[in-house]
LOLUM-955144 format. One line per field, with one value per residue: residue number from 1; residue in one letter; chain; x, y, z of N, C-alpha, C, O in turn. Coordinates in pm, 1 decimal. Atoms other than C-alpha are relative to their C-alpha. Layout:
N
pos: c(NUM/...) .
code: c(a/...) .
unit: c(A/...) .
n_x: c(X/...) .
n_y: c(Y/...) .
n_z: c(Z/...) .
ca_x: c(X/...) .
ca_y: c(Y/...) .
ca_z: c(Z/...) .
c_x: c(X/...) .
c_y: c(Y/...) .
c_z: c(Z/...) .
o_x: c(X/...) .
o_y: c(Y/...) .
o_z: c(Z/...) .
REM end
This chain:
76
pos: c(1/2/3/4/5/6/7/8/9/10/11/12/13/14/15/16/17/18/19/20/21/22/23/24/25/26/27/28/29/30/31/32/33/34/35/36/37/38/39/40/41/42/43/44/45/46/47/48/49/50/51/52/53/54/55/56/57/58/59/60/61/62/63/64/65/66/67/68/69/70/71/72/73/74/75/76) .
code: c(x/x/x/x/x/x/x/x/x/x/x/x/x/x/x/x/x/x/x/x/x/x/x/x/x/x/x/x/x/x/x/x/x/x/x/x/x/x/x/x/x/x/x/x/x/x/x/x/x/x/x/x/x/x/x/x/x/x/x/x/x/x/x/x/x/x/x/x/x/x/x/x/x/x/x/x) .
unit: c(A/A/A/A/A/A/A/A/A/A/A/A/A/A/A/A/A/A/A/A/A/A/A/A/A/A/A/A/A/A/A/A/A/A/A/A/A/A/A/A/A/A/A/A/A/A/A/A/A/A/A/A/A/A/A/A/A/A/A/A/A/A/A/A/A/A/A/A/A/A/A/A/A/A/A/A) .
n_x: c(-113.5/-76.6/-83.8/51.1/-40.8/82.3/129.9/-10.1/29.6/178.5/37.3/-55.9/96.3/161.8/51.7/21.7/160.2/130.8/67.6/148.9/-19.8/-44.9/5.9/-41.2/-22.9/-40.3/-71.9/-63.0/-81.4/82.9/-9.2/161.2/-5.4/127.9/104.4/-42.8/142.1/-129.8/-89.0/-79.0/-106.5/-79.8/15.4/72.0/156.1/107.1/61.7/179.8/83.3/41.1/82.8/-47.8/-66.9/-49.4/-135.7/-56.2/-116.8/-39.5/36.8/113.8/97.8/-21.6/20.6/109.9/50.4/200.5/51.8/14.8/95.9/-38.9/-127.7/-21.4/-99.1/-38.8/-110.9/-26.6) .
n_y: c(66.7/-110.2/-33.6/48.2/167.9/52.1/22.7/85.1/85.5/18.5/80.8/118.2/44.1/-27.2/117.0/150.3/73.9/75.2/-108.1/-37.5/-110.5/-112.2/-122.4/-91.3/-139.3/-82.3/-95.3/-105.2/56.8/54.2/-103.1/-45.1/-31.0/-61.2/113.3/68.1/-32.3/3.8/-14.5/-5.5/-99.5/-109.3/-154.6/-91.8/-5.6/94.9/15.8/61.0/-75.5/91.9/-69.1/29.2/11.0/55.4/-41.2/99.8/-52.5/-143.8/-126.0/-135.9/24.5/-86.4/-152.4/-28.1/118.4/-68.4/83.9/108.3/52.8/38.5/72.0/100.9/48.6/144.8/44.2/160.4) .
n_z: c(-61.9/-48.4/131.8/157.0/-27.6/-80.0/110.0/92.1/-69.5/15.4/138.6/1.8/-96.2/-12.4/116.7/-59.8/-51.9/78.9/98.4/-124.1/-107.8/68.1/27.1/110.0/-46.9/129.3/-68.7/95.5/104.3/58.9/112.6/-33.8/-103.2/-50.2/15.7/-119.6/-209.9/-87.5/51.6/-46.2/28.2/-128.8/58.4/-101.5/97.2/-35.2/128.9/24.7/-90.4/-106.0/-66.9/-87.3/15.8/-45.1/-11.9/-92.7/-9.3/-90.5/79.4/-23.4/81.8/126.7/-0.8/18.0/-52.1/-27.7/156.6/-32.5/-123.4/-109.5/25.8/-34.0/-14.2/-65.8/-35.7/-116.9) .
ca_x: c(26983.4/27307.2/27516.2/27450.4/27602.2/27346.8/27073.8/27229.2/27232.9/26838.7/26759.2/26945.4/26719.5/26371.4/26404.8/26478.6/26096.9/25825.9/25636.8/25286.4/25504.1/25724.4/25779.4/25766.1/26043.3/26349.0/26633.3/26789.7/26976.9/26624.4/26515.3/26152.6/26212.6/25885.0/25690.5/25840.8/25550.1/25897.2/26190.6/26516.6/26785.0/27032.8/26896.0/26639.4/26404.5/26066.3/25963.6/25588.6/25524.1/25537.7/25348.8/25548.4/25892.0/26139.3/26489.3/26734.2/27101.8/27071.7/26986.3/26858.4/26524.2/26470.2/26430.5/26118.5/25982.3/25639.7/25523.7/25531.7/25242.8/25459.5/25810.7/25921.8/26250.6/26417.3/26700.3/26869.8) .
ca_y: c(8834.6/8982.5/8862.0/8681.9/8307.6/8322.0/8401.9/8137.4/7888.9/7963.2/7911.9/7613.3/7513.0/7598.4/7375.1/7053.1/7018.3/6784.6/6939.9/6943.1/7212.7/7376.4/7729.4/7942.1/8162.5/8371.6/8554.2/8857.4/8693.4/8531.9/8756.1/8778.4/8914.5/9111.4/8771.3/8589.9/8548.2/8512.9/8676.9/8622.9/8930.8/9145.7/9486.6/9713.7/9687.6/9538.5/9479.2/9313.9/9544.1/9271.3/9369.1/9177.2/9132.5/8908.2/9009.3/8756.0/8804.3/9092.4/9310.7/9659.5/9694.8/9880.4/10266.9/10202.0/10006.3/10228.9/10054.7/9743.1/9588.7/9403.3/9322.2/9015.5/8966.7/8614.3/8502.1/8208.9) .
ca_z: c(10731.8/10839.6/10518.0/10178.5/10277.6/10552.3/10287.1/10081.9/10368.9/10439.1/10115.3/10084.1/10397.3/10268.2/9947.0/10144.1/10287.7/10162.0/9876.6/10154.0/10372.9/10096.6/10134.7/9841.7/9848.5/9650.7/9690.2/9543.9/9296.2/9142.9/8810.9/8961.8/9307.3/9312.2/9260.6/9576.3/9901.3/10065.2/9967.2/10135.0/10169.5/10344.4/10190.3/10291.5/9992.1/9969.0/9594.8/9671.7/9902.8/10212.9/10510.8/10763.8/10827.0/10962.7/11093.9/11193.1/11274.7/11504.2/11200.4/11210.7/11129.7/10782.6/10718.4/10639.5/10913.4/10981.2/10597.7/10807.8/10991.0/11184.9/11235.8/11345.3/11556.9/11550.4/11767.3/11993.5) .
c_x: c(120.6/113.0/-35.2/29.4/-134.7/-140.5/27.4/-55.2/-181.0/-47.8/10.6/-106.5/-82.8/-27.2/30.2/-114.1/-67.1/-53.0/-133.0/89.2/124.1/-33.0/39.5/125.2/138.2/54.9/51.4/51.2/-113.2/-18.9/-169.1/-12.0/-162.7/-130.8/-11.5/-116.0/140.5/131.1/164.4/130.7/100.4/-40.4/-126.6/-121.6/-118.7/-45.0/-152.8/-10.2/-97.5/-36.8/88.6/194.7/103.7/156.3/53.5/173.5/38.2/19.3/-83.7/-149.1/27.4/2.3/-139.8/-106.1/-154.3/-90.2/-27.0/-130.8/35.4/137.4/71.6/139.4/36.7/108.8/4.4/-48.5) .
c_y: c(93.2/-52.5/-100.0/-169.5/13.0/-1.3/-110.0/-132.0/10.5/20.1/-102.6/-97.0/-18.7/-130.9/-156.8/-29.2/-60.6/129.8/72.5/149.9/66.9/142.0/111.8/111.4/-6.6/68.7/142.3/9.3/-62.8/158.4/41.1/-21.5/31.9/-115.6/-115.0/12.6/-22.5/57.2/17.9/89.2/29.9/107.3/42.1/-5.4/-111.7/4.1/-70.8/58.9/-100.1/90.1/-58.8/-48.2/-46.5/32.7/-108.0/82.3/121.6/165.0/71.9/-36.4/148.0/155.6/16.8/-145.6/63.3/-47.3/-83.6/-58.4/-92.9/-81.6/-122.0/-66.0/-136.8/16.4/-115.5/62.3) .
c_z: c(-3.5/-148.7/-91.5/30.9/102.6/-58.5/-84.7/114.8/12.0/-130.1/-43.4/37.6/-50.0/-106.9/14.8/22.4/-116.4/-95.7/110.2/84.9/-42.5/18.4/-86.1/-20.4/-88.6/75.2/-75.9/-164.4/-132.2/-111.7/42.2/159.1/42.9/5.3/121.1/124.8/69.5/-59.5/125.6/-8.7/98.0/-21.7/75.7/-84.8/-14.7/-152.7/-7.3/117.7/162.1/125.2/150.4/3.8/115.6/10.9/80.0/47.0/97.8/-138.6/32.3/-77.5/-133.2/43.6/-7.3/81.9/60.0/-103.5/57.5/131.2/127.3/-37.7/135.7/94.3/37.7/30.7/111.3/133.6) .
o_x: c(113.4/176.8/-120.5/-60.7/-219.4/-231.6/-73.2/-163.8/-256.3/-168.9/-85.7/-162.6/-111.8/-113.7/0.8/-143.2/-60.0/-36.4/-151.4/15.7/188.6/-146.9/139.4/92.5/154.7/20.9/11.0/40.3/-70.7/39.3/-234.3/-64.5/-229.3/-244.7/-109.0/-144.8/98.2/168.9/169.6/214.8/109.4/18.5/-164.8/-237.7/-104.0/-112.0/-213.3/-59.6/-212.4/-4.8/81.9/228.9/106.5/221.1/3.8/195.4/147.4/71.3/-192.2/-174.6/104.4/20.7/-196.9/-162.9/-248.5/-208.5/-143.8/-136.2/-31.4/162.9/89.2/163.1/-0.1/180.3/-85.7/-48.8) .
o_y: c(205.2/39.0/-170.4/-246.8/-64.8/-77.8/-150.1/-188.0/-62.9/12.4/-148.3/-180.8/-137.4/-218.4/-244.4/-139.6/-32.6/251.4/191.6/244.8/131.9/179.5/182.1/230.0/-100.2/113.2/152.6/89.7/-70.7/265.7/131.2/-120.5/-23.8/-89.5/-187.8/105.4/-30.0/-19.2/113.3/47.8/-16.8/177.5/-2.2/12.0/-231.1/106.9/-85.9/-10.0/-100.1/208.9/17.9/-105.7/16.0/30.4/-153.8/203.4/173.4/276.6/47.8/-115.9/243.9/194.7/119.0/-246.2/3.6/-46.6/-105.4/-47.3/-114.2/-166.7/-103.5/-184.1/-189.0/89.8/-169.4/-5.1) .
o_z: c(-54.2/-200.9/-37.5/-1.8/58.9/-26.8/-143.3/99.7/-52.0/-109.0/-105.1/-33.0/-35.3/-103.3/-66.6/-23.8/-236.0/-86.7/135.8/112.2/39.6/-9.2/-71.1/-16.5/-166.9/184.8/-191.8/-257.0/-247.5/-95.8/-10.6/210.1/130.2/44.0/139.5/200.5/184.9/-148.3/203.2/-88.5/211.6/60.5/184.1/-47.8/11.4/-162.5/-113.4/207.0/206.3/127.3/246.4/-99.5/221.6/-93.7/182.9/48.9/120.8/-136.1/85.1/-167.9/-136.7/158.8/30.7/39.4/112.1/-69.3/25.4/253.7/228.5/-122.9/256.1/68.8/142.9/-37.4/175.6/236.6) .
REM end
């Protein structure tokens, strides 16, 4: 995401759903980043070595976007 309130806001988001369609997930700020199947950021780093990746905001993709099996752009 393009700044930290908007990672806070989708985070916010994810932990409203039913438990059945909960999505696991973790942001920077958590003390076990590398343990996250979802981790929510503004930075460039990948600590579990995720394979796909989701850019919202009109963010760049990483430096290291050849690591990635596939990157994901969302927008309106």
């Amino acid at each position: 995401a393009a700044s930290n309130e908007r990672v806070e806001a989708l985070d916010a988001n994810l932990w409203k759903y039913p438990e059945n369609s909960f999505l696991p997930n973790g942001t920077a700020k958590d003390s076990a980043i590398g343990e996250q199947p979802i981790l929510l950021t503004v930075d460039d780093h990948n600590p579990h070595g995720a394979k796909v990746r989701f850019l919202i905001d009109g963010v760049d993709p990483p430096a290291d976007a050849a690591d990635y099996d596939r990157i994901v752009l969302l927008f309106d």
